[in-house]
Each structure stands twice: as structure tokens, then as C-alpha cells.
C-alpha positions in Angstrom: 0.0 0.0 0.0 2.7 2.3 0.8 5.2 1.2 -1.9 1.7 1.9 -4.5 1.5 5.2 -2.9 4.8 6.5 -3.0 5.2 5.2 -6.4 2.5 6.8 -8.1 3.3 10.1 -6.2 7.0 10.6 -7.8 5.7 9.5 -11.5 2.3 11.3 -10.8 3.9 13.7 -13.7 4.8 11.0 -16.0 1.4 9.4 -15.8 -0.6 12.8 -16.3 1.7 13.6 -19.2 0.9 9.9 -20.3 -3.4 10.9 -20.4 -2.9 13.9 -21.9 -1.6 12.2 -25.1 -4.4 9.8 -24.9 -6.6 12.0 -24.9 -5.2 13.8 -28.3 -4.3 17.3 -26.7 -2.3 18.4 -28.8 -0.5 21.5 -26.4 0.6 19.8 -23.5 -0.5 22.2 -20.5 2.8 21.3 -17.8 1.2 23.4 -15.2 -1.5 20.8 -14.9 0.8 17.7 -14.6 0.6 17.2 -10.9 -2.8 19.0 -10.2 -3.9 16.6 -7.2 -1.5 14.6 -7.1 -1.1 13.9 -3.4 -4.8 13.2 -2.6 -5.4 11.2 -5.7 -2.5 9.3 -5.0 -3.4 8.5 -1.7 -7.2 7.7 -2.6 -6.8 6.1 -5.9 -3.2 4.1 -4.9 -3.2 3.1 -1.7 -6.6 1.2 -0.6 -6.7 -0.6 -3.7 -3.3 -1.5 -3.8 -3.4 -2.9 -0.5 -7.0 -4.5 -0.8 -5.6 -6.2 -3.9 -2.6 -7.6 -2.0 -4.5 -8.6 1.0 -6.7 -10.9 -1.0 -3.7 -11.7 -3.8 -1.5 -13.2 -1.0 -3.5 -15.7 0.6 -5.2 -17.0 -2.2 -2.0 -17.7 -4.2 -0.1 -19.3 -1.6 -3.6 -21.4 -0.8 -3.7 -22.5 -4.4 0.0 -23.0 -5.0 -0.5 -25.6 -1.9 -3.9 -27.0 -3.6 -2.4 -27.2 -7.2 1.4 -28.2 -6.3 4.3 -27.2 -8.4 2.8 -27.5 -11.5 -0.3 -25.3 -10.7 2.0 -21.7 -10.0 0.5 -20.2 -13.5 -3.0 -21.2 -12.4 -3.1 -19.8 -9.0 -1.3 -16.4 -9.8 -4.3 -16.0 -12.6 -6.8 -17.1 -10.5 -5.4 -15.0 -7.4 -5.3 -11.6 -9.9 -8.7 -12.0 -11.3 -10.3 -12.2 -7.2 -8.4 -10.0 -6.2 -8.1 -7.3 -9.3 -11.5 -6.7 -9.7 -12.8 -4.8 -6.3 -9.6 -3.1 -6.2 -10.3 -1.9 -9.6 -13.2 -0.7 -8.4 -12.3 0.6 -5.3 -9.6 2.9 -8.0 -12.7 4.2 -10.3 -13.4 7.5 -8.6 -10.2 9.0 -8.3 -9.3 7.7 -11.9 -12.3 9.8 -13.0 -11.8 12.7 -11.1 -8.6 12.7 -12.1 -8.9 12.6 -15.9 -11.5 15.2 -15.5 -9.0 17.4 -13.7 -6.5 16.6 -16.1 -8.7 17.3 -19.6 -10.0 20.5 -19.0 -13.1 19.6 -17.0 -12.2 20.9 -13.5 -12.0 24.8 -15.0 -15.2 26.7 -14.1 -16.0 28.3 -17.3 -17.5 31.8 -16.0 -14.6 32.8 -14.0 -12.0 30.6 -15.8 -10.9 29.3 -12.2 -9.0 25.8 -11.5 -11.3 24.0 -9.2 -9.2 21.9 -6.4 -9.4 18.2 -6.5 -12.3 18.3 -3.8 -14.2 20.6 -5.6 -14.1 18.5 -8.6 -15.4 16.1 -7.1 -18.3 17.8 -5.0 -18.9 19.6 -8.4 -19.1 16.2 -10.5 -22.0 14.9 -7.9 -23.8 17.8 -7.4 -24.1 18.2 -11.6 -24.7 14.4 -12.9 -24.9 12.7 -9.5 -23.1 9.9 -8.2 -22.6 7.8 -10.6 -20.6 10.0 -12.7 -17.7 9.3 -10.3 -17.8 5.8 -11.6 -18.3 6.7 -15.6 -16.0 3.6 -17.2 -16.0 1.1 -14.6 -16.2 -1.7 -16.9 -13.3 -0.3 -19.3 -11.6 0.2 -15.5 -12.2 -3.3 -14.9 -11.4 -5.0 -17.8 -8.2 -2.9 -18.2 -7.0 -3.2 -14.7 -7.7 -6.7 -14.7 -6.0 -7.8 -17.9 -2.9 -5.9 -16.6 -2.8 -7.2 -13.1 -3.0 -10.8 -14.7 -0.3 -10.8 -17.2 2.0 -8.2 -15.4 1.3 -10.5 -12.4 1.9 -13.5 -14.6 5.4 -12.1 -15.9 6.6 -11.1 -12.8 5.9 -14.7 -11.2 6.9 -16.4 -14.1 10.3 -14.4 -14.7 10.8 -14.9 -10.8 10.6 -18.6 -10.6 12.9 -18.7 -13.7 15.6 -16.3 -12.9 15.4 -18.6 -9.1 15.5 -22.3 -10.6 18.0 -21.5 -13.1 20.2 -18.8 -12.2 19.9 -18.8 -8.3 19.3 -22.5 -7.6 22.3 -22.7 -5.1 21.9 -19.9 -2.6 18.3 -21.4 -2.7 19.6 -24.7 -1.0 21.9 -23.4 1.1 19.5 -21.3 2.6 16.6 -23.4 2.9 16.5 -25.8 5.7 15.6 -29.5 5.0 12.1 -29.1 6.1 11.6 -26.0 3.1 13.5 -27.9 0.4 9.4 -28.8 -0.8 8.5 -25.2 -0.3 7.1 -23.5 -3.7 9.3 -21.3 -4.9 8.1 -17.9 -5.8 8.5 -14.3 -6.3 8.7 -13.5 -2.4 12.3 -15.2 -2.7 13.7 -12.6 -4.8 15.7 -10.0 -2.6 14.6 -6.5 -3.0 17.1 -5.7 -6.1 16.1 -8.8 -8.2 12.3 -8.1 -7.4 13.2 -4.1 -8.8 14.7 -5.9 -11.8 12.2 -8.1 -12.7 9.8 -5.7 -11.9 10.8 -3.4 -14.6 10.7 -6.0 -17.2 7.2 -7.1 -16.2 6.0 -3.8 -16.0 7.4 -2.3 -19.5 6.0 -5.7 -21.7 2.6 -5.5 -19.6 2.5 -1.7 -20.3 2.9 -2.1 -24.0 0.2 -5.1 -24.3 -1.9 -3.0 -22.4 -1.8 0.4 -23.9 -5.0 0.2 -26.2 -7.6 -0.7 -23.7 -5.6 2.1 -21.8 -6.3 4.9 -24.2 -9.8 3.0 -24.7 -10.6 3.6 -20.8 -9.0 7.6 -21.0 -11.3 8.5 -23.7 -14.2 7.1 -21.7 -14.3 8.7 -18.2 -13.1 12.1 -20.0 -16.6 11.9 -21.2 -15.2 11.9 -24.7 -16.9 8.1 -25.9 -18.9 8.5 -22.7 -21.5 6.6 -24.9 -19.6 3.1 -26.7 -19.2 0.3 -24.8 -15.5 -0.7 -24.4 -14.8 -2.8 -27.9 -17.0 -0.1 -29.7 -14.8 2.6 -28.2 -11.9 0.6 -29.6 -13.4 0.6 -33.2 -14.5 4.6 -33.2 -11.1 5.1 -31.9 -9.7 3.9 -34.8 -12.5 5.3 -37.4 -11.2 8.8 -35.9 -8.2 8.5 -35.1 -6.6 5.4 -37.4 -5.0 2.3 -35.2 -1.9 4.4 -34.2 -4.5 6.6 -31.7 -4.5 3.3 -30.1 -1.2 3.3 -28.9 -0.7 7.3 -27.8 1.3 7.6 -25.1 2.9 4.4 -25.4 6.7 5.5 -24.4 5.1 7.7 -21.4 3.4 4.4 -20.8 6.3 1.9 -21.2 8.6 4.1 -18.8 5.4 4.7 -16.2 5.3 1.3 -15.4 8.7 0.2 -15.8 10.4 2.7 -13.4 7.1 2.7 -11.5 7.4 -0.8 -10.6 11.3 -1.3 -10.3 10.2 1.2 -7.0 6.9 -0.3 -5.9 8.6 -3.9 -6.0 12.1 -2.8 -4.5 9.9 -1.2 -1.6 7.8 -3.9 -0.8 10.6 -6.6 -1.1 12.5 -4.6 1.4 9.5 -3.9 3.6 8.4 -7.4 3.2 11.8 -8.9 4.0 12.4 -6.3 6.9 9.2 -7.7 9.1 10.2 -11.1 8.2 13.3 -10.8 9.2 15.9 -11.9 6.0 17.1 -10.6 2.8 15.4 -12.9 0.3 15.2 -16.9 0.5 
């Protein structure tokens, strides 16, 4: 929760930069970059981060002991999917508030003032009610969850590898006899090799990703308010051509790659600090 937090914060820029394309403006307003960037980090990061890795946890380490050694690929998607979706959720309303900020929807257009993150936010409920705050849930869910599985997928995957093949014997000298059955996972990895193959993870599952990404910008901006997500995807490209599809895609790529090299070198450290070691 805190490693989600503090990474979101320091590429708050980046990300905002990263919408703007999306979203086709074609003047970049830098002044706007980090307009609430502390309160929608710490509503839109933090609780869903750590609701997602209270449930993601458990259930993978539950299944991994149901399915064996062989089942690893099947309980990491299974634990995403559960745990992905109500922390998707739980992200929609500062997602839209923040895009509205962002795109030009937060300026009150008799005095030409910036309203404050709160006051978008009170403004957005008191105009179309309640449910505005959560305007592209599905494309929220859908997106959210596709990259939670695969980047989730990678970063298990490439940890199990880079462990069985490359770090195989300070694994058995550090296990006792009674661990040498123990699934081998990604909470082995010490903090640098988790910041490692957290940037590769993140940077392939950001550039997979980036349509449904511009798809689900476009949608809470109000823009293609009114397509469902795969007709979004087609006027997108009747507009726009397929390249509109993949705006922002370097913005993207570095977002998530440097993004996660700090979320998972935080939480590695954190993780291995309570527990009391450096990595298995």
C-alpha cells in the first residue's frame, strides 16, 4: 500500500503527461501535470493497492499448496482475477476525477478558475450525481484486470525462472531441509532482483496494455462516454486510425517500468524487513 503510494506520487507527472496524449491534446499544458497529485494518489493508490494484496496473497499461496508445483500459472491468474477486480473498483473514482482534472473539465468556465481536486469532485456529484464518479468502470475493470494478470503472470513467471535456473544454489543453502518442498516464488527474490524483474514485467505488460488504456482515458473524459469498451476501440480507430490506439505508449512503457522497479524494491525490502531476512 505504501510502496503503491509513494510510487504513483514521484511518477504522478509522468502518468498525467501519459493521459494527456491519450486524450489527443495536442499542447501539453505542464502546469497541470501534478494537479492533485497527493490526494489522488493517496485515494486512488493506496486502498486498492493494499486491498488487492491482502486478497492476492492468501489466495496464491492457498492454491500454489492446492495445485502443487505445477499449478503456479494457475493460481497467480486465479489470485489476480479475485483479487483485481474490487480493487479496480475501489480505483474508479479518483481515476475519473482525475482525468476530468486533467482534460480541461475541472476549470469553471464563467470565471475561468481551477477548481481543487475536492471541488471537482463535489462539483461532478452535485451536476450528474453519483454515478458519474464511476463513468467507465467496466473499461476500468477490464483494463485493470488484464494488466494485473499478465503483469502479475510475468513477474511470477520471470521470478521462478531467474530462481530455478540462475539462483538455484543460494536457494539450498539457505533453505532448511524441512523448506527444500516449499514453492518457490517471487517473495524469494531480494529486493534488487524483485526491482529488476519488476521493470521487465511492468514495460512488456504496459505495451500489451496500452489500447484498452487509451480506450478507458477516452471514456471517463466523457469523450466516448456513450460506446461500450470494444465499440470505443473501433471509433477510436475510425477517428483516429489504429496508431490513436497506442498514444502515449513510451510515457506508458517508462510509467510502469520505473514505476514498478520502485513499488517492487519497496515492498521486497518492507516485506523482507518484518520477516526478518534478505530474500530466501
Amino acid at each position: 500500500m505504501v510502496a503503491d503510494i509513494i510510487s504513483d506520487f514521484l511518477f504522478y507527472g509522468l502518468d498525467s503527461y501519459k493521459t494527456m496524449q491519450q486524450a489527443g491534446k495536442k499542447n501539453i499544458q505542464y502546469s497541470k501535470l501534478f494537479r492533485g497529485a497527493l490526494p489522488i494518489a493517496i485515494s486512488g493508490s493506496g486502498p486498492p493497492s493494499g486491498l488487492f494484496f491482502i486478497l492476492y496473497n492468501p489466495l496464491r499461496n492457498a492454491m500454489n499448496e492446492q495445485f502443487g508445483p505445477g499449478g503456479e500459472s494457475i493460481s497467480v491468474l486465479a489470485a489476480s482475477v479475485v483479487a483485481g477486480v474490487p480493487a479496480s473498483l475501489l480505483s474508479v473514482p479518483a481515476d475519473v476525477v482525475k482525468k476530468h482534472v486533467l482534460l480541461g473539465g475541472a476549470d469553471c468556465a464563467i470565471t475561468g478558475r481551477s477548481y481543487t481536486t475536492w471541488q471537482t469532485t463535489k462539483h461532478l456529484v452535485r451536476t450528474e450525481g453519483k454515478s458519474r464518479l464511476f463513468l467507465g468502470w467496466r473499461a476500468n475493470v477490464y483494463k485493470d484486470t488484464a494488466f494485473t494478470m499478465l503483469e502479475m503472470s510475468l513477474y511470477e513467471g520471470l521470478a521462478r525462472t531467474y530462481l530455478n535456473y540462475f539462483q538455484a544454489p543460494r536457494l539450498r543453502h539457505n533453505r532448511t531441509i524441512s523448506e527444500t518442498n516449499a514453492s518457490v516464488n517471487a517473495d524469494c527474490l531480494s529486493n534488487t532482483e524483485a526491482a529488476g524483474v519488476g521493470f521487465v514485467s511492468g514495460v512488456l505488460t504496459a505495451i500489451a496494455t496500452c489500447p484498452i488504456d487509451c480506450v478507458n482515458t477516452r471514456i471517463k473524459s466523457g469523450e466516448l462516454a456513450q460506446f461500450s469498451i470494444w465499440n470505443a476501440h473501433f471509433e477510436i480507430v475510425h477517428r483516429n486510425g489504429i496508431q490513436a490506439l497506442f498514444r502515449g505508449l513510451v510515457a506508458r512503457s517508462m510509467l510502469h517500468g520505473i514505476g514498478a522497479t520502485v513499488f517492487w524494491y519497496i515492498k521486497a525490502t518492507t516485506m523482507h524487513f518484518l520477516i526478518g531476512n534478505d530474500g530466501v
